[in-house]
PQR file of N, CA, C, O and H, with PARSE charges and radii, in Angstrom:
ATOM      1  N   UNK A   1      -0.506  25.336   7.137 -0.4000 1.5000
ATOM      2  CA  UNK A   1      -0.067  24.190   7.906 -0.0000 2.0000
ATOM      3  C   UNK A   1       0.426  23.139   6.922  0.5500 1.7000
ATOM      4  O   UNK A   1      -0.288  22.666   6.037 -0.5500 1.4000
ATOM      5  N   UNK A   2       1.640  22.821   7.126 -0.4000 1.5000
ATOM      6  CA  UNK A   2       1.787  21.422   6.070 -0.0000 2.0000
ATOM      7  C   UNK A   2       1.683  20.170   6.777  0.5500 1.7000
ATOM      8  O   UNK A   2       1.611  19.886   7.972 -0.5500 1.4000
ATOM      9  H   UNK A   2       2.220  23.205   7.845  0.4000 1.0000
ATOM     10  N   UNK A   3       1.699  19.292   5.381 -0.4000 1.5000
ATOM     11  CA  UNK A   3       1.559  17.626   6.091 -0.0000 2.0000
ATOM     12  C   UNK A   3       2.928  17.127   6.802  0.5500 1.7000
ATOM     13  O   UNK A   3       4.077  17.247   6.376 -0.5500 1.4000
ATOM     14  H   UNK A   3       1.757  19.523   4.410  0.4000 1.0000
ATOM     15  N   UNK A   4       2.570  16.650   7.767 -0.4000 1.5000
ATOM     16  CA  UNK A   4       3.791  15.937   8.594 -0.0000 2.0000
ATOM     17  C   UNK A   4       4.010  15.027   8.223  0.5500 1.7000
ATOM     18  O   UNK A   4       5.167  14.655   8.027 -0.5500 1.4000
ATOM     19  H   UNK A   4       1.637  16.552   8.113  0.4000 1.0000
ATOM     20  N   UNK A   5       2.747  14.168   7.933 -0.4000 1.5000
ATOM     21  CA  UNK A   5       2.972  12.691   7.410 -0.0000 2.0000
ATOM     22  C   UNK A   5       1.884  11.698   7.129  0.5500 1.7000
ATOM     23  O   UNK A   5       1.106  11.748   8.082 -0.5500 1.4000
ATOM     24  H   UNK A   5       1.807  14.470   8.092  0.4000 1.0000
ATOM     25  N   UNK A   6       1.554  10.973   6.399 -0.4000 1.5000
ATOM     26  CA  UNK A   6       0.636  10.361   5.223 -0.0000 2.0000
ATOM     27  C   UNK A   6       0.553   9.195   6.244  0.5500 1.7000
ATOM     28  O   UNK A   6       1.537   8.789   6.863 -0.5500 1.4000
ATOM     29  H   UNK A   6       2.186  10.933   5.625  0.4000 1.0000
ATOM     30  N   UNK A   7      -0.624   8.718   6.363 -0.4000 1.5000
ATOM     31  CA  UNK A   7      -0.544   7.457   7.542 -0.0000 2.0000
ATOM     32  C   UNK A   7      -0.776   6.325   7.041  0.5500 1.7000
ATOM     33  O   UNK A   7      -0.301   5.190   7.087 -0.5500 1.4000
ATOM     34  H   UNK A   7      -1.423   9.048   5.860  0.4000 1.0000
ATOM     35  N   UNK A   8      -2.202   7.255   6.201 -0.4000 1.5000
ATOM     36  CA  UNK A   8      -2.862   5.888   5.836 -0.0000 2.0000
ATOM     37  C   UNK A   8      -3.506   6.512   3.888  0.5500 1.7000
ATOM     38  O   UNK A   8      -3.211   7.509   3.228 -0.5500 1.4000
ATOM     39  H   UNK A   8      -2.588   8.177   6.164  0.4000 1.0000
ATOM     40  N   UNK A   9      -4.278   5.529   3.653 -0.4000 1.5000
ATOM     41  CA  UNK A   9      -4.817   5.569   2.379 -0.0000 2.0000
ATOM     42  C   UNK A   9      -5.286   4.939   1.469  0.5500 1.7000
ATOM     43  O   UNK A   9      -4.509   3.988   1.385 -0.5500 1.4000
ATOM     44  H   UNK A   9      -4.518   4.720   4.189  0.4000 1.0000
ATOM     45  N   UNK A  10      -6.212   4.781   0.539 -0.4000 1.5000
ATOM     46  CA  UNK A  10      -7.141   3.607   0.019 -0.0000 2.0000
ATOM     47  C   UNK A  10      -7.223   3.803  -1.570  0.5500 1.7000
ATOM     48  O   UNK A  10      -7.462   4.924  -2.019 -0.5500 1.4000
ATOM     49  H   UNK A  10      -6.843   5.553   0.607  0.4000 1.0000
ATOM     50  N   UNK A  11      -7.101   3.125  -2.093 -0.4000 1.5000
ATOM     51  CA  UNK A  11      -7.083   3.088  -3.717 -0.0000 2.0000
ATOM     52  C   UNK A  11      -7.693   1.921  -3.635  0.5500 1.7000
ATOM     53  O   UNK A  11      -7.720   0.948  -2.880 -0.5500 1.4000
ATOM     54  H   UNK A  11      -6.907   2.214  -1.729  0.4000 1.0000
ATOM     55  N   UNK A  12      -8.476   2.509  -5.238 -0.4000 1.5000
ATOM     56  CA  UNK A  12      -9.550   1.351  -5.572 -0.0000 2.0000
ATOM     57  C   UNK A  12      -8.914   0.831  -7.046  0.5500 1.7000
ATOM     58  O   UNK A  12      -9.644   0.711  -8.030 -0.5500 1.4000
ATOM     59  H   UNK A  12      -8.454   3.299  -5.851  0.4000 1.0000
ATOM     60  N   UNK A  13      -8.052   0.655  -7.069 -0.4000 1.5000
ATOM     61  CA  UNK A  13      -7.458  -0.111  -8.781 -0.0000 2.0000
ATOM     62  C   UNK A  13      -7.901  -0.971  -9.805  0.5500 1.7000
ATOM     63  O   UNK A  13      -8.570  -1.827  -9.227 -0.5500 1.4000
ATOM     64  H   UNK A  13      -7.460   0.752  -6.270  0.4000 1.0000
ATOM     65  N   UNK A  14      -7.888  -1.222 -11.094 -0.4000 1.5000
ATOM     66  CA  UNK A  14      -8.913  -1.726 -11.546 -0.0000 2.0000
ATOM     67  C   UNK A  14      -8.198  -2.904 -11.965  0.5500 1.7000
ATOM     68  O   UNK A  14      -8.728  -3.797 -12.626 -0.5500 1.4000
ATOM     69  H   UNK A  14      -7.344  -0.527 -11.564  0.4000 1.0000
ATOM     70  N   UNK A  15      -6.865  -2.913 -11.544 -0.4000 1.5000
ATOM     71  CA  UNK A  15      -5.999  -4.298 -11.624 -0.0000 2.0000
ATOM     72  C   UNK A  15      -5.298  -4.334 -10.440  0.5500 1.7000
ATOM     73  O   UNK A  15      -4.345  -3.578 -10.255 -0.5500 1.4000
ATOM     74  H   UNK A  15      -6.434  -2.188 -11.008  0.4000 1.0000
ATOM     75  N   UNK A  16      -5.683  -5.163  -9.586 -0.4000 1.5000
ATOM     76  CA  UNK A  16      -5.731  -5.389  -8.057 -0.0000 2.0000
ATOM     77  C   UNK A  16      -3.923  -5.515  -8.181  0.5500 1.7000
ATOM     78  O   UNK A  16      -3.176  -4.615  -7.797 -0.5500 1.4000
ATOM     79  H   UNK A  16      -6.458  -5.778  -9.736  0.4000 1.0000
ATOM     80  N   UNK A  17      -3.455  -6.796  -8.784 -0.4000 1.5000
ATOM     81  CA  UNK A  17      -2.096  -7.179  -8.958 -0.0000 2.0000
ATOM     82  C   UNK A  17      -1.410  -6.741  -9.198  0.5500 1.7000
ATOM     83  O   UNK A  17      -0.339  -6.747  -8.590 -0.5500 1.4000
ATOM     84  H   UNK A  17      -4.062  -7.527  -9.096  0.4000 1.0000
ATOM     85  N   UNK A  18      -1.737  -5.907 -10.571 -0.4000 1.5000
ATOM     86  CA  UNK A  18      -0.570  -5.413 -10.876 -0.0000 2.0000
ATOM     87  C   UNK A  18       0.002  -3.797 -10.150  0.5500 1.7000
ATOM     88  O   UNK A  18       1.035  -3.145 -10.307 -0.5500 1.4000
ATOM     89  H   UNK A  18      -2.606  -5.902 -11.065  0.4000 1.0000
ATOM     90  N   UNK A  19      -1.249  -3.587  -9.314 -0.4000 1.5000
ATOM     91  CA  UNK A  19      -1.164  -2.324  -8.213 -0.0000 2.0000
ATOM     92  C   UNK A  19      -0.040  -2.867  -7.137  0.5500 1.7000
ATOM     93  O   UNK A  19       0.842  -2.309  -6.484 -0.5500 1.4000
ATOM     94  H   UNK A  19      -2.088  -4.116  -9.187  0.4000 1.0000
ATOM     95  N   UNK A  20      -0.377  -3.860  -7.234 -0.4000 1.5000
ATOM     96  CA  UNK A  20       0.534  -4.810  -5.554 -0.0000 2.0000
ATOM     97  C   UNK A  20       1.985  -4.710  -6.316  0.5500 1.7000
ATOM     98  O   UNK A  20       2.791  -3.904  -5.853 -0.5500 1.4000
ATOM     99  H   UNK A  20      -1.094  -4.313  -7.764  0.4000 1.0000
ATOM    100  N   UNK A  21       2.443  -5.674  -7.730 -0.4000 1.5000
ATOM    101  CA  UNK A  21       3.651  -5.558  -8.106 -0.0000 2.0000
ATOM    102  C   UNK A  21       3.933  -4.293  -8.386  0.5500 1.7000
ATOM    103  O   UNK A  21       4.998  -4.283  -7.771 -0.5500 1.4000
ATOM    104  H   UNK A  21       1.788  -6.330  -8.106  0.4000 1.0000
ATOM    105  N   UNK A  22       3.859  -3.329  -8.768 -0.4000 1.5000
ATOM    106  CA  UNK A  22       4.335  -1.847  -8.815 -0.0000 2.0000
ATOM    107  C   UNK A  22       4.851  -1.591  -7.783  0.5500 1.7000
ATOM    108  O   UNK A  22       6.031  -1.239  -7.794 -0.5500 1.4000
ATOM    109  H   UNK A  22       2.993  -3.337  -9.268  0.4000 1.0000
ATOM    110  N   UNK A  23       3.912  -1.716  -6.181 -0.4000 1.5000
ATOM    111  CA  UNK A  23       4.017  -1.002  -5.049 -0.0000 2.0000
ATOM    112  C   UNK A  23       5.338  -1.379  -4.450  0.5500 1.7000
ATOM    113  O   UNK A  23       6.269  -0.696  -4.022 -0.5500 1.4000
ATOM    114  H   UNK A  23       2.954  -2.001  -6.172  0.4000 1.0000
ATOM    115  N   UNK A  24       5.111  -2.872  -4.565 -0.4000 1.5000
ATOM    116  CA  UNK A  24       6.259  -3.902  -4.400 -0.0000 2.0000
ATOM    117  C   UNK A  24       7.627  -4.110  -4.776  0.5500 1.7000
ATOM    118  O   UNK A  24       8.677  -4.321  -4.169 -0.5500 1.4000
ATOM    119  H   UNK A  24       4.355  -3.426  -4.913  0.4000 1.0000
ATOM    120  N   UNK A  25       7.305  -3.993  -5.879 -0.4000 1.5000
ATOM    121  CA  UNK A  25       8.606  -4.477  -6.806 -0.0000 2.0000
ATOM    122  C   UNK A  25       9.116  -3.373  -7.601  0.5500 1.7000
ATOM    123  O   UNK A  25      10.134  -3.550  -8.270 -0.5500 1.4000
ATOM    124  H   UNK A  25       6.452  -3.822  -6.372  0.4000 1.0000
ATOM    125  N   UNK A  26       8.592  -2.390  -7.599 -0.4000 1.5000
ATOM    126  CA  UNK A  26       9.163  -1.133  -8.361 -0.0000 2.0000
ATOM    127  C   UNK A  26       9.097   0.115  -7.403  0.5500 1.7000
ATOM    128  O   UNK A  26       9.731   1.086  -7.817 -0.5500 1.4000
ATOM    129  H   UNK A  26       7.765  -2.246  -7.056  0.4000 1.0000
ATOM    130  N   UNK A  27       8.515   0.252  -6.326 -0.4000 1.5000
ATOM    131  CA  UNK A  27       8.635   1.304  -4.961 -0.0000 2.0000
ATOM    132  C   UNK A  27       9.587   0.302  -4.254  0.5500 1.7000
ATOM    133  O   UNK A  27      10.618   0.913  -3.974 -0.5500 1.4000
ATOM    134  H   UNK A  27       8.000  -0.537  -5.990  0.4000 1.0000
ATOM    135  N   UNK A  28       9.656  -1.035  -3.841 -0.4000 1.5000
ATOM    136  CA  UNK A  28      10.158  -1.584  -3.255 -0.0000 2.0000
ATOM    137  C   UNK A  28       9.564  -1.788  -1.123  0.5500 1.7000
ATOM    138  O   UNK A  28      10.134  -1.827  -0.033 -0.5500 1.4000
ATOM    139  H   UNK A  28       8.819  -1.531  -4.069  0.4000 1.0000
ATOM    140  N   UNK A  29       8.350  -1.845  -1.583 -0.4000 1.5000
ATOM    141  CA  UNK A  29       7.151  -1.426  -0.475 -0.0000 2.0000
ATOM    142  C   UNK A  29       7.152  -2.952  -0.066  0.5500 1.7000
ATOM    143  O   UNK A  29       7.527  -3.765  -0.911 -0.5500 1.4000
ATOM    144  H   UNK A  29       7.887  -1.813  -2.469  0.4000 1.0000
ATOM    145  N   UNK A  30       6.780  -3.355   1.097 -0.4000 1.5000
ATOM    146  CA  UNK A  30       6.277  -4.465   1.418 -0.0000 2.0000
ATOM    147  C   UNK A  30       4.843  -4.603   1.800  0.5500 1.7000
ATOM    148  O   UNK A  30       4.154  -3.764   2.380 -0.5500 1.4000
ATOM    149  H   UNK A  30       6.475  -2.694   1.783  0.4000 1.0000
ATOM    150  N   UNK A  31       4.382  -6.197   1.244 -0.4000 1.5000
ATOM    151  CA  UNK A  31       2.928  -6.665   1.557 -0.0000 2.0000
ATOM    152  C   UNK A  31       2.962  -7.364   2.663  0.5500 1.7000
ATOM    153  O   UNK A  31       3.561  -8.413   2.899 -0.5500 1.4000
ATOM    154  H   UNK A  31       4.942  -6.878   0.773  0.4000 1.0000
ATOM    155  N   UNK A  32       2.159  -6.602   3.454 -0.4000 1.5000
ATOM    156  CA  UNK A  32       1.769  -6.912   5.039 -0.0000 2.0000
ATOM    157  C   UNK A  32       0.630  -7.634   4.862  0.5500 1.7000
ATOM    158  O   UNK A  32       0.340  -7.926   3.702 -0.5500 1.4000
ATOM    159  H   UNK A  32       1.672  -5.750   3.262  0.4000 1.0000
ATOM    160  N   UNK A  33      -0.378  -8.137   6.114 -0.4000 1.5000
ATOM    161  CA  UNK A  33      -1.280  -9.080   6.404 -0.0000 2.0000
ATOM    162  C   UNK A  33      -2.271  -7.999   6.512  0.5500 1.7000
ATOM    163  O   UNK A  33      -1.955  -6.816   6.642 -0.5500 1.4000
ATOM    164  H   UNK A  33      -0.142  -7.900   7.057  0.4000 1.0000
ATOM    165  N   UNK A  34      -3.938  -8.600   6.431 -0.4000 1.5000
ATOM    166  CA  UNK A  34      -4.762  -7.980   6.553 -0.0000 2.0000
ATOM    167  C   UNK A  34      -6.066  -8.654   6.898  0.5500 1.7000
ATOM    168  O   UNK A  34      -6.208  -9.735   6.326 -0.5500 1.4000
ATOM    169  H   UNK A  34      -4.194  -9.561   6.326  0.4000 1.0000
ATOM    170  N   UNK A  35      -7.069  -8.281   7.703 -0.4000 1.5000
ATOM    171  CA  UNK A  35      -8.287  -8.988   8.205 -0.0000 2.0000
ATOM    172  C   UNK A  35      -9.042  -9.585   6.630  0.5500 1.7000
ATOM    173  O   UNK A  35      -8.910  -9.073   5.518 -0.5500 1.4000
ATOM    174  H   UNK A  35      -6.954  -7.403   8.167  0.4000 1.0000
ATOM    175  N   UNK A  36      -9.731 -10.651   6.955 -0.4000 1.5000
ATOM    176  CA  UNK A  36     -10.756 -11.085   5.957 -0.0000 2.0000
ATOM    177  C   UNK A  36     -11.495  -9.688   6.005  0.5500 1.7000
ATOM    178  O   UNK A  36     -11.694  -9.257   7.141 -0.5500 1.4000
ATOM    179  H   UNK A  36      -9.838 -11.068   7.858  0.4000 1.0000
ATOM    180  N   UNK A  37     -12.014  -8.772   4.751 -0.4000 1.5000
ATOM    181  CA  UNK A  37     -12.570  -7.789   4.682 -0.0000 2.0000
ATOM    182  C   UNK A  37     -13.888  -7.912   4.108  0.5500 1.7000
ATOM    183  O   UNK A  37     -14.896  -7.268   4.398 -0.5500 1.4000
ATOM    184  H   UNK A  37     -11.853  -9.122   3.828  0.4000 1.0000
ATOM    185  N   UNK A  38     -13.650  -9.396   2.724 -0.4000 1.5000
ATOM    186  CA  UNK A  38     -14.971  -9.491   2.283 -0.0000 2.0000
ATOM    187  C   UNK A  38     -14.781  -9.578   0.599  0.5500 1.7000
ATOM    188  O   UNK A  38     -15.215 -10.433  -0.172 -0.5500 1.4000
ATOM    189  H   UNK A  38     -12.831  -9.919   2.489  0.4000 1.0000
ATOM    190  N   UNK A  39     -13.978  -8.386   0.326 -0.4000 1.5000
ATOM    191  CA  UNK A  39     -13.715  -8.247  -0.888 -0.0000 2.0000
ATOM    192  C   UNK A  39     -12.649  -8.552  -0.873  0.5500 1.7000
ATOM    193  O   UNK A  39     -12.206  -9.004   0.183 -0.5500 1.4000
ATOM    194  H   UNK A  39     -13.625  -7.692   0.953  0.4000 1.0000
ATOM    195  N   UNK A  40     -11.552  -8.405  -2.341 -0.4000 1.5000
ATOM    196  CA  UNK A  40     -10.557  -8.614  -2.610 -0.0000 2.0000
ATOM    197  C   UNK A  40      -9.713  -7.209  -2.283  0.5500 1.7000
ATOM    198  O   UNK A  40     -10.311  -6.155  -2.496 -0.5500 1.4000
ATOM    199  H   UNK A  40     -11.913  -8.038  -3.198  0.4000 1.0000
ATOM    200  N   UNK A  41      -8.626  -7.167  -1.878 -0.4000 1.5000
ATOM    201  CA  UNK A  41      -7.439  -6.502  -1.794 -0.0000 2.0000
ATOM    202  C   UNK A  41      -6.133  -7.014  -1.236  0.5500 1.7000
ATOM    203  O   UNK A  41      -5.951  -8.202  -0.967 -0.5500 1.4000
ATOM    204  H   UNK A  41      -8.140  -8.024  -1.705  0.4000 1.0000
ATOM    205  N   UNK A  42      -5.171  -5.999  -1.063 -0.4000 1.5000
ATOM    206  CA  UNK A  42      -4.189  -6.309  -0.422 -0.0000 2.0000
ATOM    207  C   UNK A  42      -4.049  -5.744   1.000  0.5500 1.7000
ATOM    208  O   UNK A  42      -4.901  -4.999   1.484 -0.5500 1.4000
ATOM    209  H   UNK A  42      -5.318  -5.035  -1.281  0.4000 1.0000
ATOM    210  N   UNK A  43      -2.687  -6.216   1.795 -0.4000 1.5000
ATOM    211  CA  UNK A  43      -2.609  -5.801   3.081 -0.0000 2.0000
ATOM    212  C   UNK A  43      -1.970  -4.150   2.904  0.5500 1.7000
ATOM    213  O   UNK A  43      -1.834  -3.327   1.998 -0.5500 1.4000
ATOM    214  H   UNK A  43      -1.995  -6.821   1.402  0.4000 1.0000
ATOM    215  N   UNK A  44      -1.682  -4.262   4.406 -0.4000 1.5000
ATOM    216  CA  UNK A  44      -0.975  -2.786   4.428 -0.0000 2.0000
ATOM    217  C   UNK A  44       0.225  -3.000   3.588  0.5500 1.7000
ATOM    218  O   UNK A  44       0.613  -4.162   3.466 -0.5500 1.4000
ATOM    219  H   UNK A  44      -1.792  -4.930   5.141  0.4000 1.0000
ATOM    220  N   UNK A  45       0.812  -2.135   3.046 -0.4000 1.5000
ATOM    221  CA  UNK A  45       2.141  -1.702   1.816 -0.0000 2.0000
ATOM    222  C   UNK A  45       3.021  -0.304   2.778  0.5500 1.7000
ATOM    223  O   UNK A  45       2.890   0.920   2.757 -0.5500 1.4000
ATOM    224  H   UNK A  45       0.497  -1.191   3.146  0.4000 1.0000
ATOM    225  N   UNK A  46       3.950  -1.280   3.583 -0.4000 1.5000
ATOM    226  CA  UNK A  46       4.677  -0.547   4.007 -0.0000 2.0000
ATOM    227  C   UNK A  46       5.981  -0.429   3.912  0.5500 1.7000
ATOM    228  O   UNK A  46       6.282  -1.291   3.086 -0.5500 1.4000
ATOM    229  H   UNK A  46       4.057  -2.274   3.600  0.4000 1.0000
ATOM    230  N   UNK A  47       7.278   0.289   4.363 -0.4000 1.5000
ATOM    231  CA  UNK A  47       8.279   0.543   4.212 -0.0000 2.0000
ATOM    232  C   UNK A  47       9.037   0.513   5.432  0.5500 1.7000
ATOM    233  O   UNK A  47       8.195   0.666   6.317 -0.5500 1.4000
ATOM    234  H   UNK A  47       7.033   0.989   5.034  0.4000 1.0000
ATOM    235  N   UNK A  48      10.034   0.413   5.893 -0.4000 1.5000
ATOM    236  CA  UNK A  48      10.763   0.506   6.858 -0.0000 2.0000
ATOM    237  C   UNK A  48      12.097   0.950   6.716  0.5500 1.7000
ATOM    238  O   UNK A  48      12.831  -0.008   6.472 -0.5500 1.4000
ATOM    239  H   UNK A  48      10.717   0.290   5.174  0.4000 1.0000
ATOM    240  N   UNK A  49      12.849   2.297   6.787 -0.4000 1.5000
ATOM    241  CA  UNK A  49      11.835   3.140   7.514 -0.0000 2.0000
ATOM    242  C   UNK A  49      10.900   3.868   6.923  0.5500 1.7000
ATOM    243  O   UNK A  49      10.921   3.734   5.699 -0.5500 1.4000
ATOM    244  H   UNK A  49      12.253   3.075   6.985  0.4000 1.0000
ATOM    245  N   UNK A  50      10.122   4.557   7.306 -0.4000 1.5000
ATOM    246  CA  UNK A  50       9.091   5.642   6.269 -0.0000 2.0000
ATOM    247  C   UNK A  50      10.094   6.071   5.286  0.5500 1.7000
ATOM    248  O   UNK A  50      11.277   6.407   5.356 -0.5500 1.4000
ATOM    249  H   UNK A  50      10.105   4.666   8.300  0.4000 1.0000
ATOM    250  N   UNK A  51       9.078   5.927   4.187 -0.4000 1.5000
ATOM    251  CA  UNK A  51       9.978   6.960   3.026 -0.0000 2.0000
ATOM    252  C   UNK A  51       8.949   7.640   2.348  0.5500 1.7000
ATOM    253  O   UNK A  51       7.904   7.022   2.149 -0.5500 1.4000
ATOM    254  H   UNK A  51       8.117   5.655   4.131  0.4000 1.0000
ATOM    255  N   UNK A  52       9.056   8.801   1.957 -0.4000 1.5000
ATOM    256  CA  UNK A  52       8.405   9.523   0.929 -0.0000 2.0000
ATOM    257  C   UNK A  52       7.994   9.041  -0.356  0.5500 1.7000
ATOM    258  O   UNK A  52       8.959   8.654  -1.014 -0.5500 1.4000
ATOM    259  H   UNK A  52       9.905   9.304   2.118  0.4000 1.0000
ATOM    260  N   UNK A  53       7.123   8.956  -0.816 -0.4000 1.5000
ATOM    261  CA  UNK A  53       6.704   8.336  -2.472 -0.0000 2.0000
ATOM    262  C   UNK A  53       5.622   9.231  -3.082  0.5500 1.7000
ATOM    263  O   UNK A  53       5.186   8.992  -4.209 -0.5500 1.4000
ATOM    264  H   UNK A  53       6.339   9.271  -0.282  0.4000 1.0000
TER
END
């Protein structure tokens, strides 16, 4: 059976930021909003339309 498609997913990085500018600025991903969680992270990192990475 193969994957149709990647929905979701969680990385734990040990440089919060510079995970966000990579995703951002070198995938060209956007930073979405996200609930107070508690800890530090970022929002969802999405694309429009889906793209493969």
């Amino acid at each position: 059976m193969g994957l149709g498609a990647l929905q979701h997913f969680t990385i734990e990085p040990s440089d919060l930021e510079r995970s966000k500018d990579f995703y951002c600025d070198v995938l060209g991903l956007e930073n979405g909003d996200r609930p107070p969680l508690g800890f530090p992270a970022i929002g969802s990192i999405s694309a429009a339309p889906p793209q493969c990475i």
